[in-house]
N, C-alpha and C positions, 0 to 999 in steps of 0.2 A: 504494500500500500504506500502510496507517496505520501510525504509525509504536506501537510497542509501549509503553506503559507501564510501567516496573520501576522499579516501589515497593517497599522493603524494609518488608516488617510491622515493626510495634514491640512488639507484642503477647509478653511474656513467659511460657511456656509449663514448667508444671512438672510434674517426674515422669512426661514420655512420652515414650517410646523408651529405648534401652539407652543406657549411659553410654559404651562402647567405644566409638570410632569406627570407621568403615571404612577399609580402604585401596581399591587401584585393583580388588583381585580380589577383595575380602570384603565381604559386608552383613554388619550387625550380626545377632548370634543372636536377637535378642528383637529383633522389628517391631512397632510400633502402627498398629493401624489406625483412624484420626478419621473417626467418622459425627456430621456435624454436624446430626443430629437425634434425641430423645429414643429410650429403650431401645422395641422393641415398632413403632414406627416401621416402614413398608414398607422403605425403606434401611436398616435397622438386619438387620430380618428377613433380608435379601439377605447383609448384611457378615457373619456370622455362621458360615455355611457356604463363606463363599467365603474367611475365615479361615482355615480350616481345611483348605481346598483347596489353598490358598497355601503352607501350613505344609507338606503333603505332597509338595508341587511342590520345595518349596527342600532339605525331608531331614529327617532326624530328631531333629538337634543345633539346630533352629529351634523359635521360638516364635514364633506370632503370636498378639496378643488387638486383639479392639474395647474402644475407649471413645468414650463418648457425649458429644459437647460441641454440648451445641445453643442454642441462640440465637440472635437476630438473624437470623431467618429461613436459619440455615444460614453467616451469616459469622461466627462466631463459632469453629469449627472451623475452617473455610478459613484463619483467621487463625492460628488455632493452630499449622496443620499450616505453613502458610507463616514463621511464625518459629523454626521449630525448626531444630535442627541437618542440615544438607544430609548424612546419611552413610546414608541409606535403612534410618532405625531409626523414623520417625515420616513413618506416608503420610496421603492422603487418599483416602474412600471415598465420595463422591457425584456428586452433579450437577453438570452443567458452568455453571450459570447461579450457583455462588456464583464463578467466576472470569470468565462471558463476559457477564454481564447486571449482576449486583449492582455490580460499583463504578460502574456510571455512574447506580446509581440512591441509592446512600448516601454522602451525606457525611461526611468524613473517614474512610473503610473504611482502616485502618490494611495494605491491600497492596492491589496492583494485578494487572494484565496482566500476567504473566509472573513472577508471585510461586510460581507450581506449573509442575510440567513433566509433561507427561503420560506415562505408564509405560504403560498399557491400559485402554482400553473395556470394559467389564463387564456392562453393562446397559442396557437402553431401556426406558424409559417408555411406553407405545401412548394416547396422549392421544383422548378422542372426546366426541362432542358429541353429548347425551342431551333428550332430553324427555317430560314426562310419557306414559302406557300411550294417556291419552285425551286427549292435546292433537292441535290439528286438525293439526298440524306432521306431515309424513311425510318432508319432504325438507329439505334446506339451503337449497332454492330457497324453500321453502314460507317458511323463517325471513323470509329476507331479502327475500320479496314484502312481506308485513305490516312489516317494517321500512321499506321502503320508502314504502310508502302512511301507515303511522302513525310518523312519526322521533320515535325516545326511548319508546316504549311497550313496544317489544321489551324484554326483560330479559335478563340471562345472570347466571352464576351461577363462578367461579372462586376461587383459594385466595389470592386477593392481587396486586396491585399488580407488575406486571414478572414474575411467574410466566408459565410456557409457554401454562398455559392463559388468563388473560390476553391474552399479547399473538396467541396463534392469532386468538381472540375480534376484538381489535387490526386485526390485517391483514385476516382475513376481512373486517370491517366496512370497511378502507378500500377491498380490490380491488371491492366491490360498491356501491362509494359509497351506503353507509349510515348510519345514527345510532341504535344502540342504545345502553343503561343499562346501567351495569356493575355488580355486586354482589357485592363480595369477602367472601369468609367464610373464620372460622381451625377451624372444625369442618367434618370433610367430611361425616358424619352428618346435621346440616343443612341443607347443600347436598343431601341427596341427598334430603330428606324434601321440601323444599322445591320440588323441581325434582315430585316424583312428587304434589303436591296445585296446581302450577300455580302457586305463588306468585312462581316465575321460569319466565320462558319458556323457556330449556332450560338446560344447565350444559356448559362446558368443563374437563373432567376426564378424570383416569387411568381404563383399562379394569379397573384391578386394584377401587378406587372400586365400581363400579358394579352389580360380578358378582355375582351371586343376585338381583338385585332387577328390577323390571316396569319400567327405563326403558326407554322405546326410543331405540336408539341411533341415529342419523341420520349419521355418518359418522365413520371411523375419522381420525387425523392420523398419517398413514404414509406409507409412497412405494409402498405396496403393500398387498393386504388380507393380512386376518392369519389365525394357525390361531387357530379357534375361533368365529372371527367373518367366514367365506367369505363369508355375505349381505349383509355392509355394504360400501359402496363407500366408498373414499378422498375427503376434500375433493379432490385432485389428479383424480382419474376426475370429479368434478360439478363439475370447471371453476375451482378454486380452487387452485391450486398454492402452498399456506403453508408459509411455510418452515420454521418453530419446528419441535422436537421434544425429546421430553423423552431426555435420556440422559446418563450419567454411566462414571465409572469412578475407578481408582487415579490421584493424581497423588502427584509428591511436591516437597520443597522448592527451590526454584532454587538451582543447583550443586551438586547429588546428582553424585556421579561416575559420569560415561559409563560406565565398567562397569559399578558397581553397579546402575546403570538397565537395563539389558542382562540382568543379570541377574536383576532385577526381572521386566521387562516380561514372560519367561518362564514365570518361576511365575504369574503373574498371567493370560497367554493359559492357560497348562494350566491353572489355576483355572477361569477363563471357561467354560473346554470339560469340564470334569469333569461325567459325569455326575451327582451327588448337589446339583453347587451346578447344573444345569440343569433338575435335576426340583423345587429350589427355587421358580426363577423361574418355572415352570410354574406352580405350587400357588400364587403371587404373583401371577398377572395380568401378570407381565413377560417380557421377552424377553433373553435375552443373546446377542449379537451380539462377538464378541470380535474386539477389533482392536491392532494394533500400534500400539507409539508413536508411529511417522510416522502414520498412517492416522489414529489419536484427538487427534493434534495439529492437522491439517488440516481437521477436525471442529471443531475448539475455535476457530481460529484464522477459520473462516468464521463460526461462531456471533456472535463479536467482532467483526468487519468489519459484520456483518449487524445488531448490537445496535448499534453507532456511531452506524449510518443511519438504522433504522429509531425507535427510543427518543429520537433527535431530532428528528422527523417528527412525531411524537406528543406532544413536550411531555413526554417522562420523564425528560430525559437531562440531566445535574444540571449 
């Protein structure tokens, strides 16, 4: 087992969360909830309803609001929320790659491994790999033949450096002993134009990405196919069993009290499962899968094991 990293942020955090602290049996009345990325944002769009979800979940005498702290691809938040006072007045609402992938790829990230603790699972990301309406590509197999026979002509198309889509890209390319071209872009619009005139060979991105538009999708990155998308088969069904997946949820500060986390985690599963924040993630391209703290902890804690190994394999790993 690797041994946990616990790095206190240094990261000074002002005017978020309530000023009251907790005891063993109270959360504070006013929660924040840190979406460490810009307003309008897919994750912002999701935190939004599921605020409000939360707020209904806990009572009437509660308030929850989002704020936007985005940066640094997302540690700039994580940082926030991880220096804040542990009394489950200040959470965090994203992905798990700003606590199981990002510090081993930035230097000096002012928290580590075990700087959040996870409360609940909230959402999944359905990652899929696209190519243009009229490229000769019909299969994964199709990609990685011409990979094969031309190394480095193949292109792909994803959101950056240690991203999900990335490193799917990443392993895919290693279990098939291949060498494609990576093409990281900060617009997904781009990426998505780009992919449907041929100017990459296909693109590793979200399903939410993609929807309305002529790519074809060539397989889903699930452990199962999805609703909406019964016709496409999984990389795992064509012989690729990748491990990445995009998914996040609530975390909050290391030493929140085991109550208040308990009680947390609650409102947060009946969040997850509320109808209005489920017809959200519908109308978003996402999925919510709601899991307990043990269950999104065991999730996060393999993600970490899995990013040790693999991001040093690759030459990511800082």
């Amino acid at each position: 087992m690797l041994q946990r990293r616990r790095l206190v942020a240094g990261l000074a955090v002002a005017g978020l969360g309530a000023t009251r602290p907790a005891t063993a049996q109270e959360v504070p009345r006013t929660i924040t909830l840190v979406v460490p990325f810009p307003a309008g944002s897919v994750v912002d769009i999701m935190a939004r309803p599921f605020a409000e979800q939360m707020r209904a979940a806990l009572g009437p005498a509660y308030t929850v609001v989002v704020v936007n702290r985005d940066g640094g691809a997302g540690s700039v938040g994580a940082a926030a929320v991880a220096s804040a006072r542990p009394d489950g007045a200040t959470l965090f609402f994203g992905p798990s790659g700003m606590l199981t992938t990002r510090p081993f790829l930035v230097e000096g990230l002012p928290y580590g491994w075990g700087a959040l603790e996870p409360v609940c699972q909230s959402f999944e990301n359905i990652f899929v790999m696209v190519t243009a309406a009229n490229s000769p590509f019909r299969s994964v197999r199709d990609v990685l033949e011409a990979a094969r026979a031309r190394p480095d002509t193949v292109s792909w198309g994803d959101a950056g450096v240690g991203t999900v889509g990335h490193l799917v890209a990443m392993e895919l390319a290693r279990r098939a002993g291949v060498r494609m071209t990576h093409v990281p872009y900060r617009s997904s619009p781009q990426q998505v134009v780009d992919t449907q005139t041929g100017v990459l060979s296909f693109s590793m991105t979200t399903g939410a990405t993609v929807r309305g538009t002529d790519l074809r999708v060539l397989a889903a990155v699930a452990d199962e196919r999805q609703p909406g998308m019964a016709e496409v088969p999984t990389l795992k069904e064509q012989g690729f069993p990748v491990n990445w997946r995009g998914f996040g949820g609530v975390m909050a500060p290391r030493g929140t009290p085991s109550a208040v986390i308990r009680r947390l985690e609650a409102a947060c599963l009946d969040a997850t499962r509320s109808a209005p924040y489920r017809q959200m993630a519908e109308n978003t391209g996402q999925v919510a899968p709601a899991l307990d703290a043990a269950a999104f902890g065991a999730r996060l804690t393999a993600e970490y094991e899995n990013a040790a190994t693999f991001l040093k394999e690759i030459g990511l790993a800082r």
